[in-house]
C-alpha positions in Angstrom: -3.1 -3.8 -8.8 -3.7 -1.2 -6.0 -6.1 -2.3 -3.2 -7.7 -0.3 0.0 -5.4 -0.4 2.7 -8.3 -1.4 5.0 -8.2 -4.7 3.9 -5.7 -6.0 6.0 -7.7 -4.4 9.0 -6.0 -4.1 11.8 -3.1 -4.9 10.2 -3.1 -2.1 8.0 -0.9 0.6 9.8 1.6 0.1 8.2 0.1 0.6 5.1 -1.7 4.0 5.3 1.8 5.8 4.8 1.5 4.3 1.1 -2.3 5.2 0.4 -3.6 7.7 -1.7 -6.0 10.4 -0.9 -8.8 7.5 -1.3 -7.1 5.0 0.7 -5.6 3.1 -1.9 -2.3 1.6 -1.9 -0.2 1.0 -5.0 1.0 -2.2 -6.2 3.4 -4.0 -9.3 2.3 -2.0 -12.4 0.1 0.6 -11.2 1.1 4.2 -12.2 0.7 7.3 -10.1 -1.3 9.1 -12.5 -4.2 6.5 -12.0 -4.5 7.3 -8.2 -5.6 10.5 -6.2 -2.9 11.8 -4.8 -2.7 15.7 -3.2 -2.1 18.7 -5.9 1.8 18.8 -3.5 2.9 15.3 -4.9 4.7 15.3 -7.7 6.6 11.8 -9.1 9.4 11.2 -11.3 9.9 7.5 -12.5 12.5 6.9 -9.9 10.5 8.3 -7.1 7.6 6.4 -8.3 9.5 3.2 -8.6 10.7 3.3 -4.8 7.6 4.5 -3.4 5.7 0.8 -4.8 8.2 -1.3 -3.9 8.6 0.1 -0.2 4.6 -0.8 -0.5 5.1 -4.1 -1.5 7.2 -5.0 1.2 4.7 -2.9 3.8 2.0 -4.7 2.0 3.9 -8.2 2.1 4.7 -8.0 5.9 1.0 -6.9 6.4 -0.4 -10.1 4.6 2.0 -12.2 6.7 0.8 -10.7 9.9 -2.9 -10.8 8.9 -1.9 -14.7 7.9 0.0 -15.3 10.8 -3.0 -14.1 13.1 -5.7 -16.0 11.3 -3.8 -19.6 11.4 -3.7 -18.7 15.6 -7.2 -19.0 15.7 -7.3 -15.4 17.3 
């Protein structure tokens, strides 16, 4: 389920490389025709495919930052 990278707030960097024109950032099962993405994009299944898992690591390493910073109290 795709989510708005500003979520993770300052941790979200990382994450605007993999956003759509609405700043949403793809996840397991979501398909690239459900998103907004510039009339230049164009995805094959492959493409696709790689594009949301790089996300879901991005995404992953963003949670355990965000995590990480909220257990130190900060």
């Amino acid at each position: 389920m795709s989510f708005h990278y500003s979520n993770f707030g300052a941790f979200s960097s990382s994450l605007q490389t993999f956003a759509d024109l609405n700043g949403y950032v793809p996840g397991l099962n979501d398909g690239h025709e459900e998103m907004s993405w510039d009339a230049m994009t164009s995805w094959d299944d492959e493409s696709w495919s790689a594009f949301v898992a790089d996300a879901i690591v991005a995404t992953e390493r963003a949670a355990s930052a965000l995590g990480e910073w909220r257990q130190s109290g900060a």
